[in-house]
One Martini backbone bead per residue (centre of mass of N, CA, C, O) as a GRO file, in nm:
protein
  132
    1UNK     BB    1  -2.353  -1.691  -7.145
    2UNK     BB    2  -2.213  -1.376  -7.319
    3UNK     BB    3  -1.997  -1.154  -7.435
    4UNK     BB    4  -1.954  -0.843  -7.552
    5UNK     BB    5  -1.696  -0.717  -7.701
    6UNK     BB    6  -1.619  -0.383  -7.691
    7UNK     BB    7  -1.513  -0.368  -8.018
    8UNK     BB    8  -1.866  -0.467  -8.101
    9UNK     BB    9  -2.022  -0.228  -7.928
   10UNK     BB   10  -1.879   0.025  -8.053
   11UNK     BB   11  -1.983  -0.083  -8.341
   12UNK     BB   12  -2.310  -0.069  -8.273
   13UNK     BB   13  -2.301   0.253  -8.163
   14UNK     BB   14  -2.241   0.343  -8.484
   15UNK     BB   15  -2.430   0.534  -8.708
   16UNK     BB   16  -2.372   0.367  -8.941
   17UNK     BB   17  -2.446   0.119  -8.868
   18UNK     BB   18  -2.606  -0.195  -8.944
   19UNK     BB   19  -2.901  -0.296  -8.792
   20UNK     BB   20  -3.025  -0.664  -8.800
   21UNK     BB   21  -3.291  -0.874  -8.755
   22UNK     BB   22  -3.360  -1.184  -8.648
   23UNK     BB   23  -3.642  -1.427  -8.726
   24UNK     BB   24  -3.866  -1.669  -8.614
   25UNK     BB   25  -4.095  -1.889  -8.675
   26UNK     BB   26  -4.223  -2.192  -8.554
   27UNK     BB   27  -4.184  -2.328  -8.818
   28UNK     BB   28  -3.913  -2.144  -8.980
   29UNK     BB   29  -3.972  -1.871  -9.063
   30UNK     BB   30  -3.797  -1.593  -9.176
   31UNK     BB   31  -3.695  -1.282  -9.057
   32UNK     BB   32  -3.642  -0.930  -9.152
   33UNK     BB   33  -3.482  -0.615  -8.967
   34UNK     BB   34  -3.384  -0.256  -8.924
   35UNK     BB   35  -3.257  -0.169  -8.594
   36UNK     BB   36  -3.215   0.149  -8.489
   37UNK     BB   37  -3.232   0.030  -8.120
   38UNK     BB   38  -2.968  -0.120  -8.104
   39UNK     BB   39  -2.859  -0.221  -7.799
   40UNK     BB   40  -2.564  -0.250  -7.495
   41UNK     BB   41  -2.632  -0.204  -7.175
   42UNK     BB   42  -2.476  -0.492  -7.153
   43UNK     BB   43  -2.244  -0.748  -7.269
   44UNK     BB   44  -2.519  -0.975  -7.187
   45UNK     BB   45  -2.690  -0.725  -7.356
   46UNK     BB   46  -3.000  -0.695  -7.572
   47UNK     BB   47  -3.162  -0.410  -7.703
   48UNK     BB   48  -3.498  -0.298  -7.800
   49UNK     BB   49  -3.758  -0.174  -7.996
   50UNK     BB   50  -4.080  -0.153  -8.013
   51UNK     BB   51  -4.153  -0.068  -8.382
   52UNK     BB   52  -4.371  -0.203  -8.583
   53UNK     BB   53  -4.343  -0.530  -8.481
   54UNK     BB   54  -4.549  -0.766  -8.553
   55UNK     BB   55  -4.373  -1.029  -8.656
   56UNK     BB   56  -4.124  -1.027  -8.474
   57UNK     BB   57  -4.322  -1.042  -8.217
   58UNK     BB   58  -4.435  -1.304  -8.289
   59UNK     BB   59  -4.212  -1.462  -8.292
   60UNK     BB   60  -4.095  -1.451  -8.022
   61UNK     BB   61  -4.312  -1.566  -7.872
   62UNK     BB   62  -4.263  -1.867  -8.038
   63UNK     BB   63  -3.943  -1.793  -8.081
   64UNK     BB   64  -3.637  -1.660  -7.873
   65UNK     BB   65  -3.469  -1.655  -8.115
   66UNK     BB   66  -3.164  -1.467  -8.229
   67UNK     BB   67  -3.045  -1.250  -8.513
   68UNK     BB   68  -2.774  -1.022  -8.486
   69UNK     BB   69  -2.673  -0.804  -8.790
   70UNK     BB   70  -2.359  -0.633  -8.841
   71UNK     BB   71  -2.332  -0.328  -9.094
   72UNK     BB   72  -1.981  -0.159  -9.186
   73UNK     BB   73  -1.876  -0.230  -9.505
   74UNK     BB   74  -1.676  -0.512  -9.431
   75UNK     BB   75  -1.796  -0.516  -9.158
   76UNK     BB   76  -1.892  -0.752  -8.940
   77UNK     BB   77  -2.148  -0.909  -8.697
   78UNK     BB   78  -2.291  -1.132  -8.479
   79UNK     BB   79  -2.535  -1.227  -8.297
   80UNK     BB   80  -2.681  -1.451  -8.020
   81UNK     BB   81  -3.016  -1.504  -7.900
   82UNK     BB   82  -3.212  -1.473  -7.653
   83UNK     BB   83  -3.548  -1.413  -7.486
   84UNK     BB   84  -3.634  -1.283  -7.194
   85UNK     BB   85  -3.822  -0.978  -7.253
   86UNK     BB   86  -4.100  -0.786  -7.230
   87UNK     BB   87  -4.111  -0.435  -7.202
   88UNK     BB   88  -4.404  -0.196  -7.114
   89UNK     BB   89  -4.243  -0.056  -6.890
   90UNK     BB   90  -4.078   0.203  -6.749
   91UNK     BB   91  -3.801   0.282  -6.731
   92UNK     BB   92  -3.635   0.119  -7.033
   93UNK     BB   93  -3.853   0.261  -7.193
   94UNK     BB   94  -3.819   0.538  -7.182
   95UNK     BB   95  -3.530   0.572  -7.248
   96UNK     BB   96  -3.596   0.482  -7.539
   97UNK     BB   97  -3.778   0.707  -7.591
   98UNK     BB   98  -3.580   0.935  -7.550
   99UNK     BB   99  -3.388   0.864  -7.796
  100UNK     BB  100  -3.626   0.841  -8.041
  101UNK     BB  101  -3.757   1.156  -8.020
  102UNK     BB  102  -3.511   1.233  -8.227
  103UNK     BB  103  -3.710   1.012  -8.463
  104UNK     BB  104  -4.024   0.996  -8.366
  105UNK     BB  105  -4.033   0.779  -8.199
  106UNK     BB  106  -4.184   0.491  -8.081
  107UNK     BB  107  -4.253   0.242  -7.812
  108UNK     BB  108  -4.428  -0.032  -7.709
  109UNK     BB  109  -4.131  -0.161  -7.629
  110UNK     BB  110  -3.888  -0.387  -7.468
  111UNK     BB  111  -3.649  -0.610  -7.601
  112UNK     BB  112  -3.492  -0.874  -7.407
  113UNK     BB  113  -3.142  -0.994  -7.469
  114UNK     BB  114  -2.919  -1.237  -7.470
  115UNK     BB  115  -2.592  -1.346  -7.494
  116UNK     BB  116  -2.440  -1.626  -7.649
  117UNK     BB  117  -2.325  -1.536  -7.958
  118UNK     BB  118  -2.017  -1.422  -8.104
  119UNK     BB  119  -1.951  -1.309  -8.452
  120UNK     BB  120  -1.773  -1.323  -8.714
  121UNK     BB  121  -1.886  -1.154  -9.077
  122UNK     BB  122  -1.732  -1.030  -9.244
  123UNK     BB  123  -1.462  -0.965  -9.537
  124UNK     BB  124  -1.247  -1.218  -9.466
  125UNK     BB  125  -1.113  -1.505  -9.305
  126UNK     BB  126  -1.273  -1.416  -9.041
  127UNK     BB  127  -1.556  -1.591  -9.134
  128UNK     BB  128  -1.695  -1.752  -8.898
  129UNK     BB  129  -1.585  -1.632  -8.613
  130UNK     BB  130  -1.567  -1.719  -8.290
  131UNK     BB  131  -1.594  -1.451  -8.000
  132UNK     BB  132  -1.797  -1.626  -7.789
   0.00000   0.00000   0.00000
């Protein structure tokens, strides 16, 4: 397990950003989805809300590898992690459910993941340095 440097949480918490979820099937096809639910809500974990997610849902179920890529910018950064659990009740859910409120949205659950590697992925000499 790997922490996430706080100027990287800092970037992920960012309105602007860019936060997008990379799954594989079992095969190895890969799905990207767009998920402005993804936080961390601590150094060596992120999780997501599971909203409208019937893919990306399924790739993990039997896949638990996961690439989360946020970009602002030039500024980017990749997260890989592996799925901890799929939360479908409880605190965890409520709190996600209660930011997703004001847009309207809701979660049918909480992928929680760990945080294996943190790579910058940016603009700049310094793409593809592992940083954790």
């Amino acid at each position: 397990m790997a922490n996430i440097p706080s100027s990287v949480i800092e970037f992920m918490n960012r309105p602007e950003t860019v936060k997008t979820l990379v799954t594989a099937s079992k095969f190895g096809q890969p799905h990207a989805i767009v998920c402005g639910s993804l936080v961390a809500p601590s150094p060596d974990t992120v999780i997501v809300g599971e909203i409208l997610m019937k893919v990306s849902s399924g790739n993990m179920k039997s896949n638990p590898k996961v690439s989360i890529l946020m970009v602002s910018g030039t500024e980017a950064y990749e997260i890989v992690g592996k799925v901890k659990e799929r939360v479908d009740s409880g605190p965890m859910l409520d709190g996600m459910n209660q930011k997703l409120k004001a847009m309207n949205l809701q979660a049918s659950a909480v992928w929680v993941f760990s945080v294996e590697e943190v790579y910058d992925q940016g603009a700049s000499s310094k793409a593809g340095t592992k940083l954790v």
